[in-house]
Every structure is written in structure tokens, then in C-alpha cells.
C-alpha positions as CSV (number, residue, x, y, z in Angstrom):
1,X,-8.2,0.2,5.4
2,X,-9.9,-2.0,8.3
3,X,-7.6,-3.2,10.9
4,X,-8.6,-6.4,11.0
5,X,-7.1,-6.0,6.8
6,X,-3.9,-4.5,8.2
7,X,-3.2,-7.5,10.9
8,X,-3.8,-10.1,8.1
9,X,-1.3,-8.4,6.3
10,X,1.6,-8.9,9.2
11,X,1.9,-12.2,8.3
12,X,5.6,-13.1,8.2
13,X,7.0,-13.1,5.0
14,X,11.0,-13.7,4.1
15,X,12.3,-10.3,2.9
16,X,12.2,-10.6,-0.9
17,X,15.2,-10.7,-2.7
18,X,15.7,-6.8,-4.1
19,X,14.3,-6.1,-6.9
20,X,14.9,-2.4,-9.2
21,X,11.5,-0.3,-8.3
22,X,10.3,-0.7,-12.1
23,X,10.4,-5.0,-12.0
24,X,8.9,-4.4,-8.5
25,X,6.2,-2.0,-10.2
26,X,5.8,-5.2,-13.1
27,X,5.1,-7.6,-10.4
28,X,2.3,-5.3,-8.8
29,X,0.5,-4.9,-12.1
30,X,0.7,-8.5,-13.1
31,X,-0.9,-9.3,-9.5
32,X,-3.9,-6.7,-10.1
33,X,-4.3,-8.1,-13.6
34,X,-4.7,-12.1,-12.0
35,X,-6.1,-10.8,-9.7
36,X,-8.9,-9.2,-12.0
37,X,-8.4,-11.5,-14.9
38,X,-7.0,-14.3,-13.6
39,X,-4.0,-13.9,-16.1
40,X,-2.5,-11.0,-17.6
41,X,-1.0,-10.2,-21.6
42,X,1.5,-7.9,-22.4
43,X,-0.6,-5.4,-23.8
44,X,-2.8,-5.2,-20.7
45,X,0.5,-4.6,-18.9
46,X,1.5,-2.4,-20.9
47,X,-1.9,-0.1,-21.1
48,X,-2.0,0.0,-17.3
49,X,1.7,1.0,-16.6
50,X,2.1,3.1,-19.7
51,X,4.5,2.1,-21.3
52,X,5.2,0.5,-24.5
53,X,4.4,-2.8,-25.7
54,X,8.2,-3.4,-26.6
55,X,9.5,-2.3,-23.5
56,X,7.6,-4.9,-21.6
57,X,8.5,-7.6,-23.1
58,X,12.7,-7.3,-21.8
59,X,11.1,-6.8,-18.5
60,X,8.9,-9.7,-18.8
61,X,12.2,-12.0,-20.1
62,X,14.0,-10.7,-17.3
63,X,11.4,-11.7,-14.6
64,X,10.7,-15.2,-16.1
65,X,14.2,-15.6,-15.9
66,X,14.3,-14.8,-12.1
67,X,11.4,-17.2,-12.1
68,X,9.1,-14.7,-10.9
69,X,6.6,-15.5,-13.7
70,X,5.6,-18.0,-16.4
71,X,6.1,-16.3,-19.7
72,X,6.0,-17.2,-23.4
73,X,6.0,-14.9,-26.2
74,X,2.1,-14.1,-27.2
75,X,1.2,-16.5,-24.2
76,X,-0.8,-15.3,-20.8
77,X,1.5,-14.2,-17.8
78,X,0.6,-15.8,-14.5
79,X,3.2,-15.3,-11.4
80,X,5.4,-18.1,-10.2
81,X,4.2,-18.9,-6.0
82,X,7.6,-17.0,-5.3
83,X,6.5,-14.0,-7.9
84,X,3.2,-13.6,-6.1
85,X,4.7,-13.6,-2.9
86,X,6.9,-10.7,-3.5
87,X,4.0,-8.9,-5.2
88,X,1.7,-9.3,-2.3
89,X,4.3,-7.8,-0.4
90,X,4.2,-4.7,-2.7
91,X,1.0,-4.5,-2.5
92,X,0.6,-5.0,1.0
93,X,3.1,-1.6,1.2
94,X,1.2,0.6,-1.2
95,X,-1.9,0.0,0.9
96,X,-0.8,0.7,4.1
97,X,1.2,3.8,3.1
98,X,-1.7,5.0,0.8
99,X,-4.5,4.5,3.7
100,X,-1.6,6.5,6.5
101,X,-1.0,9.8,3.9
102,X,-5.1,9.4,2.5
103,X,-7.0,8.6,5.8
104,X,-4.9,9.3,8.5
105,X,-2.3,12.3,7.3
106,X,-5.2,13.8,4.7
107,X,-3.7,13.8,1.9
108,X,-5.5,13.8,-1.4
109,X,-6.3,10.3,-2.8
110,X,-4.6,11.1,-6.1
111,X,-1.3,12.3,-4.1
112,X,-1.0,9.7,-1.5
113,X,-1.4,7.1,-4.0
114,X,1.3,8.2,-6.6
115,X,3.3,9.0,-3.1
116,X,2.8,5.6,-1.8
117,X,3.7,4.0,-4.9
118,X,7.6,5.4,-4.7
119,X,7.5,4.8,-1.0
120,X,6.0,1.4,-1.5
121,X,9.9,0.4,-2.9
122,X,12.3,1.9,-0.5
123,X,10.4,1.1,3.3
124,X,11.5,-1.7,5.3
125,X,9.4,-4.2,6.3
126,X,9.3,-3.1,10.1
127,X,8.8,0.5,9.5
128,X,6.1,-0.9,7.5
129,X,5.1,-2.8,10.6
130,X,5.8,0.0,12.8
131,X,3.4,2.1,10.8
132,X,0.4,-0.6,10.7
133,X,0.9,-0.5,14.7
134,X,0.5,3.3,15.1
135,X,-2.7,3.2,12.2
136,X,-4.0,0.4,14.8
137,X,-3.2,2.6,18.0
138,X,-4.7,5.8,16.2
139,X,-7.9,3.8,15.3
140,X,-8.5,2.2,18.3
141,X,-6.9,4.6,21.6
142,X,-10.2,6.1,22.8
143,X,-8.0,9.3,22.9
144,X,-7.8,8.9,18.9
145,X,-9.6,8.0,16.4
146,X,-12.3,9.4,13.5
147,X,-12.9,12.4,15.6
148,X,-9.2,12.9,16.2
149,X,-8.1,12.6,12.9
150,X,-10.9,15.2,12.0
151,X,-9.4,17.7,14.5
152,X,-6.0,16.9,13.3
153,X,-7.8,17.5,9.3
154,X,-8.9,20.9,10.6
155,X,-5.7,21.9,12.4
156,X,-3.9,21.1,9.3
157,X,-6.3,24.1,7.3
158,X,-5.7,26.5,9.8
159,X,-2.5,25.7,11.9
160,X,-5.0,26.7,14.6
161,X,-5.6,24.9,17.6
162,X,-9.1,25.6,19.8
163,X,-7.9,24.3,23.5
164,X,-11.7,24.1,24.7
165,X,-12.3,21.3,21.6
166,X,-9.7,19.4,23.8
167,X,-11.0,19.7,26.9
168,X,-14.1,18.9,25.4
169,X,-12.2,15.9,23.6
170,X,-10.7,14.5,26.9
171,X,-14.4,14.9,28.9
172,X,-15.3,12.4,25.6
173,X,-12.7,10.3,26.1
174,X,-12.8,9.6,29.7
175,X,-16.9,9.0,29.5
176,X,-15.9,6.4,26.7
177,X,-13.6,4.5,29.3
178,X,-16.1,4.5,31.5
């Protein structure tokens, strides 16, 4: 993800009000959906969650009742302003806990993505934060970045670390400061 993405995303937002991880999960998909479709149905929901057409209507009931969405039965599902706020917030999450474990920590896309989508529920906003702060620091300390995180890739294969890569790392580093 490009910095300039994450620092957009640091916008201050009120924390949402708590939500279970599965409504939290609804909200996301009806975001991608608008976002995509500019509305979403139940059956699109459904087909991208997995789950069965019955079971999303309750939830569906249940968030236009929080007035997190403008539902009526066979109707399109759009998110109320307060609805899309809290899914943006969601969404902001999964990204930046999906680019640290995929780019940064090397984890498999398929992995960090079903990994950042139960972390995505249970972070703070200012670890979250915190997190978007070190991704910047990593990506933009001459001492860091792509060719770091390579190094740290390789180290991670063999548990093996070659001490004249670092001297050869800092002689890098101090000609970039130059």
C-alpha cells in the first residue's frame, strides 16, 4: 500500500460503536459491493460471504435497525453515512494489516489476507495507527526499506544472517544520506 494511501487513512474518525465481527464482516461486503456496484442485493452478499441467502436477511434486519443501512425486503442495500463510516473503518484495518503480514512480514497473500481479516475486528484504532507509523518509518528510514525488507525475506528462509551484507547495507545507507 503507498504511504501517501496509509496517511489518508489517519483521518480521525470516532471509534465506532462495537459491533459482533460477523455484522462488522456485513458492513465490509456491502462497502465493496457499492463500491463496485454502487448498491448491493442480498444474494450478491450472500455469494461473496458464503453464506446462505436466509441467513442474511436477519443480519440485514438487524443492521437497518442500527441504521447502519437502508434495507427493504427484495430492494437494493446502500449504507446509511454512519454505516459507511464504520465500514471504511474496517476496511481501512484489513488493508493495513494485510499490506504489514504480505509486504512487510512476507507472508503469503492468501494467509495475510484471511489473517488480516480476524485481526481487522479486535485491533485498536492506535495500534492500528501505531502500525501505519512503523510501515511509514520502514519505507522511508534510508536504513530500511525494499532492500531491507528483502534481507529480512531471506533471513526469514534461512534464519541466517551474512554480517558483510550489513556492512555493505550501512556503506549504502550512509552514501544515500549523503
Amino acid at each position: 500500500m503507498e504511504a501517501h494511501c496509509r496517511k489518508s487513512m489517519r483521518k480521525n474518525v470516532n471509534k465506532p460503536i462495537e459491533l459482533s465481527e460477523s455484522l462488522e464482516d456485513y458492513l465490509e461486503t456491502i462497502l465493496d459491493l457499492q463500491i463496485n456496484h454502487k448498491v448491493a442485493r442480498s444474494k450478491d452478499i450472500a455469494k461473496k460471504m458464503g453464506v446462505k441467502q436466509g441467513s442474511v436477511t436477519g443480519m440485514l434486519k438487524n443492521l437497518a435497525t442500527k441504521k447502519f443501512i437502508n434495507y427493504q425486503p427484495y430492494g437494493f442495500i446502500t449504507l446509511t453515512p454512519e454505516g459507511k463510516k464504520i465500514a471504511r473503518e474496517i476496511k481501512r484495518k484489513h488493508l493495513i494489516i494485510n499490506d504489514f503480514l504480505f509486504r512487510i512480514l512476507q507472508v503469503d497473500d492468501e494467509k495475510a489476507d484471511k489473517t488480516a481479516c480476524r485481526m481487522e475486528h479486535i485491533m485498536d484504532r492506535s495500534i492500528v495507527d501505531r502500525l501505519v507509523d512503523f510501515i511509514d518509518f520502514i519505507d522511508t528510514c534510508p536504513r530500511t526499506g525494499s532492500h531491507w525488507i528483502k534481507l529480512f525475506g531471506e533471513y526469514c528462509a534461512t534464519h541466517e544472517q551474512d554480517r558483510s551484507r550489513c556492512i555493505k547495507c550501512l556503506d549504502d545507507c550512509t552514501a544515500r544520506l549523503k
